[in-house]
N, C-alpha and C positions, 0 to 999 in steps of 0.2 A: 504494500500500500504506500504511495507516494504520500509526500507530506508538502513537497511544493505547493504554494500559495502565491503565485503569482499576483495576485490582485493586492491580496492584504501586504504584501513585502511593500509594492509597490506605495500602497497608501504609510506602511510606518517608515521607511526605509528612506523613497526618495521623493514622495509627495509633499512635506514638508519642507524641502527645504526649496519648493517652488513658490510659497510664500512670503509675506511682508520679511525684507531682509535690515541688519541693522546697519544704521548711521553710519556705527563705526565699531572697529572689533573691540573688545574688551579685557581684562585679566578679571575674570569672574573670581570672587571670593567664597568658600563655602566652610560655614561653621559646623563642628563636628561636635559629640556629644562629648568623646575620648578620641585618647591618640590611634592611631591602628597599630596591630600588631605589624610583625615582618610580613613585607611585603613581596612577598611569594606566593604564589596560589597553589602550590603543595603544601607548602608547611603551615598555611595564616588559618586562623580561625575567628577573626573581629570580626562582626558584623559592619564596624565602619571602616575596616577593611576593604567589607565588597562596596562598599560606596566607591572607593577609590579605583577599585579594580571597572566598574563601570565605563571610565573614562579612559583608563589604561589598557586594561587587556579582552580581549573579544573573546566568546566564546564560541563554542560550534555553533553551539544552538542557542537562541535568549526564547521569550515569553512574551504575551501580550498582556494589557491590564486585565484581561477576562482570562489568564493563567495557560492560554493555548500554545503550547510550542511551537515557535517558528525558526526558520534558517535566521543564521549568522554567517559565522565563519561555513557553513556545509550549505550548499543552496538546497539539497531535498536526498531524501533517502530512504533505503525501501528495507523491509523483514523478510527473512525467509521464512515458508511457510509455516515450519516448525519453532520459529523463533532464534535459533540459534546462528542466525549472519544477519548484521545490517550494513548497510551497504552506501555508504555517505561521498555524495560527489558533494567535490571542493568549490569555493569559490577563487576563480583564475583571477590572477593580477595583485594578489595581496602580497604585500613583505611587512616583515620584522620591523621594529626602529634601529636593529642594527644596518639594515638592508639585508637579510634572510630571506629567502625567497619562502612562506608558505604553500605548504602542496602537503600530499600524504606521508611523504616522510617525514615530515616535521609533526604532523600528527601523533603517528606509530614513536616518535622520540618523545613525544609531553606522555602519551599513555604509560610508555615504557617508565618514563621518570617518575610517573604519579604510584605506579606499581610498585616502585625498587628501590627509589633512593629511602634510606633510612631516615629520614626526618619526616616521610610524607606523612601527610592528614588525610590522603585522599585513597587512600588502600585500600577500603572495606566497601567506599563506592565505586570502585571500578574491579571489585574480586570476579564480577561473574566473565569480566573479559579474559581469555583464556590467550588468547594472542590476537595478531593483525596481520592483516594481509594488504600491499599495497599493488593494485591493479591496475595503474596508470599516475601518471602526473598528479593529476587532481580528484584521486577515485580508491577509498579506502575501505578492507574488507573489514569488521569487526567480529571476531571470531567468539561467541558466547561458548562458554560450560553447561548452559539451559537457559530458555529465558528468563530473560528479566525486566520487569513492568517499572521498575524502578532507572533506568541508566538515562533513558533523554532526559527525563529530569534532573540526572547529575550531569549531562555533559551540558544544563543551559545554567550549570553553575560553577563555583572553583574547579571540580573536575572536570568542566568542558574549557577551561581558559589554556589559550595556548599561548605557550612561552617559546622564547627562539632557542632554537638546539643547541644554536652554537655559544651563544651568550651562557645557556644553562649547562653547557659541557664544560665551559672557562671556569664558571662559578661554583660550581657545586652548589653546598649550603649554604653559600654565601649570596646568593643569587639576591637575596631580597635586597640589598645593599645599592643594587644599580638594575632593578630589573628594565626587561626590554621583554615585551608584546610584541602588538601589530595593533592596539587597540586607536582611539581619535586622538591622544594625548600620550606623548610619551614621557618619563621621568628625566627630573633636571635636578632635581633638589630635597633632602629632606632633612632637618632640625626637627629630633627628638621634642617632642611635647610642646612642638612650636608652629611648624609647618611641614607639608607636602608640596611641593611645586610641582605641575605638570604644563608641558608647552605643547600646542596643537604641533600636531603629526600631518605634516603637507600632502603625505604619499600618503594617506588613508583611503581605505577604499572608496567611502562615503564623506569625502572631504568636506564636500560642496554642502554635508547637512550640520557642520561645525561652525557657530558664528564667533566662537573666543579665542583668543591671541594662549592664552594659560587659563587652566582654572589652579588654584592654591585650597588646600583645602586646613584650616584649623583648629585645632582640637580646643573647646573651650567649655568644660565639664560644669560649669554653673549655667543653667538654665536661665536664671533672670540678667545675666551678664549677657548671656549670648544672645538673648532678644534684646537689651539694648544696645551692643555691637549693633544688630540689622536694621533699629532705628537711628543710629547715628549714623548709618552709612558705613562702617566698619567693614562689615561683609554684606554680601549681596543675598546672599541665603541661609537657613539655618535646619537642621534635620531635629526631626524630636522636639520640635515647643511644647513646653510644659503645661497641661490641662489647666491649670491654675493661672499660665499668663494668657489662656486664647481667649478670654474675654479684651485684654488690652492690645493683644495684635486685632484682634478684629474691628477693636475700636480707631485703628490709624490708618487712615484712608493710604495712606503711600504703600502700605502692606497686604500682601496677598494670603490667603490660606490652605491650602488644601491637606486632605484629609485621605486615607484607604486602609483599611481594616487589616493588620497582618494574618501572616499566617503560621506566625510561634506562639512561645509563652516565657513568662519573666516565671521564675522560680528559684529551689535553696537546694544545692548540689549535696549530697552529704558524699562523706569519703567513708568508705567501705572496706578496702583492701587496699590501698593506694600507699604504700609505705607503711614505715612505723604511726606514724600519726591515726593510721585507717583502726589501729589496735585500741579501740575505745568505747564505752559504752553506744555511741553512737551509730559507730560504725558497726558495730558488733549485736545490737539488740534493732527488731527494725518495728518492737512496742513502742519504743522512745520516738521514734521517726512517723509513728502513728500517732501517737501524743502530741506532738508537736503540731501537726496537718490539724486535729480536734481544736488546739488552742487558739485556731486564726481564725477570723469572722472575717472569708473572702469578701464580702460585699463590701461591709463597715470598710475596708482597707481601697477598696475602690473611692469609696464617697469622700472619706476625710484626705484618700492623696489626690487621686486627679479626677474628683467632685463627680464623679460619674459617668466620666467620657470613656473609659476601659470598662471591661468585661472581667468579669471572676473567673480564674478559671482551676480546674483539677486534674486535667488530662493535657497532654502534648498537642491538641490543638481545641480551639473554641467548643461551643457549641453549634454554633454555626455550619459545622464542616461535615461535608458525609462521615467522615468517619471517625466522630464522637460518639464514644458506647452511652447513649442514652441510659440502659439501665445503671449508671452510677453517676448520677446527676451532682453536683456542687453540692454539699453538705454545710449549715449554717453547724456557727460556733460550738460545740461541747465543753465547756469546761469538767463537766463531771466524768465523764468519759476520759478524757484527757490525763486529769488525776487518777482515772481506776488503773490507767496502763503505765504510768509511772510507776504506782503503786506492784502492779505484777511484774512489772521489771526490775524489782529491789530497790526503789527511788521516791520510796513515798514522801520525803522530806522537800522533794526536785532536785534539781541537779544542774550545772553549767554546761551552757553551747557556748561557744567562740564560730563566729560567723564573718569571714573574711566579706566586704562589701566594696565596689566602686565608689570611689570619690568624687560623684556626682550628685549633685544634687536628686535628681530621685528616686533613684536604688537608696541613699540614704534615708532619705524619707520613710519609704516603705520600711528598710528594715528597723526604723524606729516604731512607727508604728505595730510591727508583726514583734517587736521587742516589748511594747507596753503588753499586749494581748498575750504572750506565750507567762508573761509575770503572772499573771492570773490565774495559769496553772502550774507556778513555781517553778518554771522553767526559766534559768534566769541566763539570758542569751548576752554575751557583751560583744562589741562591733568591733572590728578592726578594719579601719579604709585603707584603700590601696590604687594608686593607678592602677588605671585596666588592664593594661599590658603585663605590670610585675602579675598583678591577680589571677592572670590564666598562667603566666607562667610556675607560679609557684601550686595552683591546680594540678598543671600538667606532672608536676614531681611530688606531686602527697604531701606538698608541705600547707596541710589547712587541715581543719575538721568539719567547715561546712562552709560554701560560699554561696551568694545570692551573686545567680547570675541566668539569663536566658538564653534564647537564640530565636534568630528572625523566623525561621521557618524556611520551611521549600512545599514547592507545590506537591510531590507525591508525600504522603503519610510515611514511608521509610527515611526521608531528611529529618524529621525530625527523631525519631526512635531510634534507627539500629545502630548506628556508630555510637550513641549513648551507655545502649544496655546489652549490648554481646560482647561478647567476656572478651574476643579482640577489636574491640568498637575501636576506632580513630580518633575517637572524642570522650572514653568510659573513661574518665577522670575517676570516677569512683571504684573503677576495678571490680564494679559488680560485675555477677556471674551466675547465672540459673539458666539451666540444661535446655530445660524445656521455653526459656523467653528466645535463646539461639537459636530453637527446631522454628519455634514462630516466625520469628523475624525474618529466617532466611527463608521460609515456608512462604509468606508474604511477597517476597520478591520474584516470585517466578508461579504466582496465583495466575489463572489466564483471567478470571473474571473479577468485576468490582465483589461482589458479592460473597467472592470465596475469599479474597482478600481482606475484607472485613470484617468475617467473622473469626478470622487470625487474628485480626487488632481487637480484636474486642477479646479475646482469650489474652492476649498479649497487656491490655488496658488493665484488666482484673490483674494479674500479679506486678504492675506496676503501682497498681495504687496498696497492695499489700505490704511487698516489699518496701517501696518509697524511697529508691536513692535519690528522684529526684522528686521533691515536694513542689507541686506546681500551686501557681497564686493568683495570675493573672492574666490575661491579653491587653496587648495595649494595640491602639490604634495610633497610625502612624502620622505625625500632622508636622505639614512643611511650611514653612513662612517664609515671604522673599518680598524682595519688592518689586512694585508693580510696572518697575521698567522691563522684566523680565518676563518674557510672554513667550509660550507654546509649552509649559511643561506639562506633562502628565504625571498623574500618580500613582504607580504599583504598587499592588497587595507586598508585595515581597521587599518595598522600602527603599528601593537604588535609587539614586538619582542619576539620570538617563538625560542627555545634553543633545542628542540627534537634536534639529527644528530646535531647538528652543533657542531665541535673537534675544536683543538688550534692544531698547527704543527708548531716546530719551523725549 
């Protein structure tokens, strides 16, 4: 089955940028919540990471705002009957920022690196590729182990971003230092905790739909800071305005809003097995982790942090989504309950968490508030802030006992699950491990139907919310503020900010 869309390429691709053009080009500014991690699309795991990756590195495949997979980097591509070959022609004419010429072997080289190099993140979403085969210039075989329902959706994400061979052959793991795409924007600059600098890319494929000279993108972790950065002209944009300031951007006529529902959840990672540190009540009793989940009044935590523009939430993705197991609906507060599983856990008196949090304003928030509400059932939580960046890093080596932390989501239901909770997940910070959530999860990926797939997740949902390595809390919705010189963006469920069409007009 072909996936070419010639119509709709044409309308997101190149039908924009046959519209109003601007005055004159720009250094676009854009305010970040946190810094990003390394800037590798093997190793990275920020979510304002992939902000940045939007503008720098192309994938095979990207997505439309209604979540339907389109060509990128691959104009169209077909399954074999059985599932087990797809068969992706290239787009002709693309190179590198180093000048690399893109074609199928520089494909078969990012797969291979995403598989093998020892730092990758991206291993568990590309396991079911067993090898590649390259059929011509611009025409690559993908060779499956069995199918799998889950891969276009990883290759219209970090594991679909191609990096240049030759740049990542020089570099190794040091690649994030000076990476090189093909993407609208290539790397010029980066100052730790300061800036990103990216300068437009002449030889891009899609030149003609880029109206900025650079965009810079800067990490500025206080919420009320960074909307009045974009009111004083500071930056031109900001990701993530705080529920609490959208009444004052809505009220400044120079400022724009928009808004799109994600498709993750903010939640409290517990550590399990992850080092010595995993060796602790917490990690080790999963009553206490069930006590804990009892002590939060998801709503109340909604209302008093962002007045009720997010969603409660208790599973890996909304309610909203097909595939929320309806029978275990959001549970309002227990304290009594709470105290009975302390109590059976040997902790009747309660007991200390230490809860690694972001240094931003509303992760803090939250975990203050989820800190008043866990008091009430003697669980007496203290915070420790952290840049985002040390935060995952020290996640990644077990050195925590519980972090507050989310992830944006991906449009199939295994972005958000299996790298978390199979015992060699790319992402199990918490080193969990259950036999049977393994036979799911990869049982899940190779389902032919929605229906048989779901009722995996929903087997898969029940010993997630037993177990509880990761204690879910909430969805947030995602809301952009810019100003109103800036005209044609669009808004994704999945949070990028996406520069195709969008001009400056003064």
């Amino acid at each position: 089955m072909s996936y070419l869309k010639t119509a709709m390429i044409t309308a997101l691709l190149g039908a924009t940028a046959l519209g109003a053009t601007p005055g004159y080009a720009k250094d676009l500014r854009i305010g970040l919540q946190s810094d990003a991690d390394v800037l590798d699309p093997d190793q990275s795991r920020t979510f304002v990471g992939r902000i940045v990756y939007a503008s720098l590195c192309d994938k095979l495949v990207d997505i439309t705002p209604d979540l339907e997979i389109i060509p990128q980097l691959a104009t169209s591509w077909t399954s074999s009957d059985d599932g087990t070959e797809i068969t992706m022609t290239l787009r002709e004419g693309v190179v590198f920022h180093d000048g690399t010429p893109f074609n199928a072997a520089a494909v078969a080289a990012n797969i291979e690196r995403s598989q093998t190099m020892e730092e990758s993140r991206r291993k568990s979403e590309l396991s079911s590729i067993a090898g590649t085969e390259v059929t011509g210039e611009y025409e690559i075989k993908l060779l499956l182990e069995g199918p799998d329902a889950t891969l276009m959706a990883q290759l219209a994400d970090r594991a679909g971003m191609m990096v240049s061979p030759t740049a990542a052959a020089a570099a190794g793991a040091d690649f994030g230092l000076n990476p090189v795409c093909s993407g609208p924007f290539s790397f010029t600059e980066r100052v730790a905790q300061d800036k990103i600098v990216l300068t437009k890319f002449d030889d891009y494929w899609n030149a003609d739909a880029i109206n900025f000279d650079s965009v810079t993108f800067l990490p500025i972790p206080d919420t009320t800071v960074r909307l009045a950065n974009l009111q004083s002209g500071d930056i031109d944009m900001l990701e993530r305005l705080a529920a609490t300031d959208l009444a004052q951007a809505e009220a400044d006529a120079s400022i724009v809003v928009d808004r799109a529902v994600s498709l993750g959840y903010q939640g409290i990672t517990f550590n399990i097995n992850n080092g010595e540190r995993g060796d602790n009540p917490w990690g080790n009793d999963r009553r206490l982790r069930q006590a804990l989940s009892y002590a939060i009044d998801r709503e109340a935590l909604n209302q008093v942090v962002f007045e009720g523009a997010f969603a409660p939430g208790n599973q890996p993705f909304p309610s909203s989504s097909p595939w929320y197991n309806s029978d275990l609906p959001v549970e309002g507060q227990d304290l009594e309950k709470a105290r009975a599983l302390l109590a059976e856990a040997g902790f009747p008196d309660g007991l200390d968490l230490e809860v690694q949090v972001p240094n931003s304003t509303v992760p803090l928030a939250v975990m203050q508030v989820v800190q008043a509400m866990a008091g009430q059932a003697g669980i007496n939580i203290s915070l420790t802030s952290k840049e985002f960046a040390t935060l995952l890093s020290d996640q990644s080596a077990g050195n925590y006992q519980a972090s507050q932390i989310g992830w944006s989501g991906r449009i199939d239901p295994d972005g958000n699950n299996h790298q978390f909770v199979t015992t060699n997940g790319g992402i199990n910070d918490s080193k969990f491990s259950n036999a049977r959530m393994d036979e799911l999860m990869d049982a899940a990926r190779v389902g032919t139907t929605v229906e048989e797939r779901k009722a995996l997740y929903d087997e898969a949902i029940e010993i997630m919310l037993d177990d509880l390595n990761r204690v879910f809390l909430y969805h947030v919705t995602w809301i952009w503020a810019y100003s109103d010189n800036m005209k044609g963006f669009t808004p994704y469920p999945d949070g990028m900010i996406r520069l195709e069409g969008v001009t400056w007009e003064e």
